[in-house]
C-alpha positions in Angstrom: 0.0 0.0 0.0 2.8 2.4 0.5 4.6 1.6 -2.8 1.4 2.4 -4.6 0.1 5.5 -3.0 3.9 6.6 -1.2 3.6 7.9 2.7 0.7 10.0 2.7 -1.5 6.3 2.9 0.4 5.9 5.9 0.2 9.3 7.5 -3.5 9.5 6.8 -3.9 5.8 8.7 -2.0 7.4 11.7 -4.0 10.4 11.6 -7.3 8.2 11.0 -6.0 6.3 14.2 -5.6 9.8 16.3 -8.7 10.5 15.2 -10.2 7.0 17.0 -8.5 8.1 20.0 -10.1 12.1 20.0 -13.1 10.2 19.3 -12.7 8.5 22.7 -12.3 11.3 24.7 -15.3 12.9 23.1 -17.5 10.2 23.5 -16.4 10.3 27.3 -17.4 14.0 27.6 -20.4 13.8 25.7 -21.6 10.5 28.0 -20.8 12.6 31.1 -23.4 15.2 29.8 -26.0 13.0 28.7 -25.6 12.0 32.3 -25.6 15.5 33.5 -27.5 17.7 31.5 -29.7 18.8 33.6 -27.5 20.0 35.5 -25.4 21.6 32.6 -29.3 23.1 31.7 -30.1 24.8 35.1 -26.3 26.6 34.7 -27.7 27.9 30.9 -31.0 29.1 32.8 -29.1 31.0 35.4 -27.0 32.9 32.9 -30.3 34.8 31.0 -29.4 38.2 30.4 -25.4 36.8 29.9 -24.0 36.0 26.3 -23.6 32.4 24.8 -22.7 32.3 21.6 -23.3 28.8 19.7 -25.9 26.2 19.5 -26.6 27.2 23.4 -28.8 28.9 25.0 -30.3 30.0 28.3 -33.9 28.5 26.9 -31.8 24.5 26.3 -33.6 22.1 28.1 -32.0 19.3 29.3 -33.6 16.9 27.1 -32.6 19.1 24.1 -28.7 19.9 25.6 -26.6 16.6 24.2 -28.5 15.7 21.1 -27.3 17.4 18.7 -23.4 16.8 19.9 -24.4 12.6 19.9 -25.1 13.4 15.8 -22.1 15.0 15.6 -20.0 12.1 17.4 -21.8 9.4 15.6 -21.3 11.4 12.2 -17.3 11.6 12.9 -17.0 8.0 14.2 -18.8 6.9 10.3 -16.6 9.0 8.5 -13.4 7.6 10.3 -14.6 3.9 9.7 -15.6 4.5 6.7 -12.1 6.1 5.8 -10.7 3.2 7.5 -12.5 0.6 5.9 -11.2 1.9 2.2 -8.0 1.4 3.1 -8.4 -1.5 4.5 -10.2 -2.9 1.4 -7.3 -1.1 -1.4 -9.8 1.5 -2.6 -8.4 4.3 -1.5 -7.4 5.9 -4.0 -10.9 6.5 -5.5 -12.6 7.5 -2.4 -9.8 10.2 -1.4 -12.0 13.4 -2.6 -15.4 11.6 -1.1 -13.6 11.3 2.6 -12.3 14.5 2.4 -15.8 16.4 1.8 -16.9 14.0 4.7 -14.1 15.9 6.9 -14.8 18.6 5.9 -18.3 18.7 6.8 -17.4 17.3 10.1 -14.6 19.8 11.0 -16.8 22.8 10.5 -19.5 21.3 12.6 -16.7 20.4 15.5 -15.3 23.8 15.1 -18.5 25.1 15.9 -18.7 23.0 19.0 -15.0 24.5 19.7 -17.0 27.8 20.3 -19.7 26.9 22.0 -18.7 24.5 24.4 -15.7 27.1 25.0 -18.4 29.7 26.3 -20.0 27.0 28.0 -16.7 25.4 29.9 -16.7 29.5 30.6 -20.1 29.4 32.7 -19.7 25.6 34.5 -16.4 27.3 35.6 -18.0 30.2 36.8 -20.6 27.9 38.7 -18.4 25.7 40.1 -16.4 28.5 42.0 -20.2 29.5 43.2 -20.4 26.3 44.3 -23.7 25.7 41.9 -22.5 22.3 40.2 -19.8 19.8 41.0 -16.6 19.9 40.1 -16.9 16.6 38.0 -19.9 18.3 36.0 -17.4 21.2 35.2 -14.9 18.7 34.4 -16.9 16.7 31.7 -17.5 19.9 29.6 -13.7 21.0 29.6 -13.7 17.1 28.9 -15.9 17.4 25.5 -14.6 21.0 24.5 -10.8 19.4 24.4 -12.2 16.3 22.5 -13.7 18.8 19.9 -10.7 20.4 19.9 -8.6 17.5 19.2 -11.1 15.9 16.4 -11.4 19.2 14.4 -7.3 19.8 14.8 -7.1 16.0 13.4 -9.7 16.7 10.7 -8.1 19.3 9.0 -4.4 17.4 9.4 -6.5 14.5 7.4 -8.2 17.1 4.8 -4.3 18.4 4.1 -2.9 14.9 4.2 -5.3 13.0 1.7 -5.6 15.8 -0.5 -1.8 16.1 -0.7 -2.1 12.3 -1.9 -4.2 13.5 -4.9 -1.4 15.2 -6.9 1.4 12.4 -5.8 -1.1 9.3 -7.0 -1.8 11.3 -10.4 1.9 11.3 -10.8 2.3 7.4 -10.1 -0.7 7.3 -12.3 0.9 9.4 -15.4 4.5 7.7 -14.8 3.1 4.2 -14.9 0.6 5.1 -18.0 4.2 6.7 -20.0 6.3 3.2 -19.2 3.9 -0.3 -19.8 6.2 -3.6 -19.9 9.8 -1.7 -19.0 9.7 0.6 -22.7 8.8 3.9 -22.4 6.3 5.6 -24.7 5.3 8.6 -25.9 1.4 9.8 -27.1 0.9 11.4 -30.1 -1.9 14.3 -30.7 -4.6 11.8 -31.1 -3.8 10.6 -27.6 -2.8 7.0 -28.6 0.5 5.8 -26.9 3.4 4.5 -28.9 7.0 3.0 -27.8 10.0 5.3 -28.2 11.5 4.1 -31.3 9.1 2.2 -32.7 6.9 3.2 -35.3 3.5 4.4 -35.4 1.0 5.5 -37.7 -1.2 8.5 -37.1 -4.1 8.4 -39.0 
């Protein structure tokens, strides 16, 4: 596999494997809440009047807090299998452009959650010095902010990593097309190949 498509194959696995283990931590912060949302929810209701910025907002209900973050979890673990599973099966090369769209529509949602969870971690801190919520609570959304942090970091490493596999695979692709069986050939304005040397007819 790393003759055929050179290192970037195996940087993106690396990466792809990072990404498993960012995945972890936000799937740990994201359980906490599920757990503890309506705790999270009565530190949103307190803060009417203040500022959040982001999916958030003093009128999120409990029920209503973690959805939306599960989709995006459950979103980025697909894309990462799915990523991993061409690989695994030798395709890809022809699914490069298709995972990185898929990153890309994951890393703008997680970057989103980068800014909201950062104004939240903000008001859990804020109401853990009051003494309104545990310190475990406040710990669980510093816990999911980091993990957003990390998978949208990782994201964008993949985006520049497999895309920077599309110009090297074309080359593999135009040197092995230019040299068939050892001879090298040459194409003529028609576009059919022809060895070196040899002769040809152009019609």
């Amino acid at each position: 596999m790393a003759g055929r498509f050179g290192p970037n194959v195996m940087a993106s696995l690396a990466l792809l494997v990072l990404g498993l283990l960012a995945w972890c931590v936000l799937l740990g912060g994201a359980a906490g809440l599920q757990h503890n949302g309506a705790a999270v929810a009565s530190v949103l209701n307190a803060s009417k009047g203040t500022a959040i910025t982001g999916d958030l907002t003093y009128t999120t209900t409990s029920r209503h807090f973690i959805s939306y973050e599960w989709f995006k979890a459950v979103l980025q673990a697909v894309v990462l299998l799915f990523a991993l599973g061409v690989i695994a099966l030798g395709q890809f090369h022809r699914f490069r452009i298709a995972i990185c769209c898929l990153l890309a529509v994951t890393t703008v949602l997680f970057c989103d959650a980068c800014q909201t969870f950062y104004y939240l971690r903000r008001q859990t801190d804020a109401a853990e010095k009051a003494g309104m919520i545990p310190k475990h609570i406040a710990m669980q959304v510093r816990t999911y902010w980091a993990g957003c942090i990390m998978t949208a970091a990782i994201n964008l490493a993949l985006i520049v990593t497999i895309g920077s596999s599309l110009s090297e695979a074309r080359h593999h692709t135009d040197a092995h097309s230019s040299s068939v069986g050892g001879k090298p050939y040459r194409s003529d304005t028609a576009g059919n190949e022809h060895p070196v040397g040899g002769h040809s007819t152009i019609v």
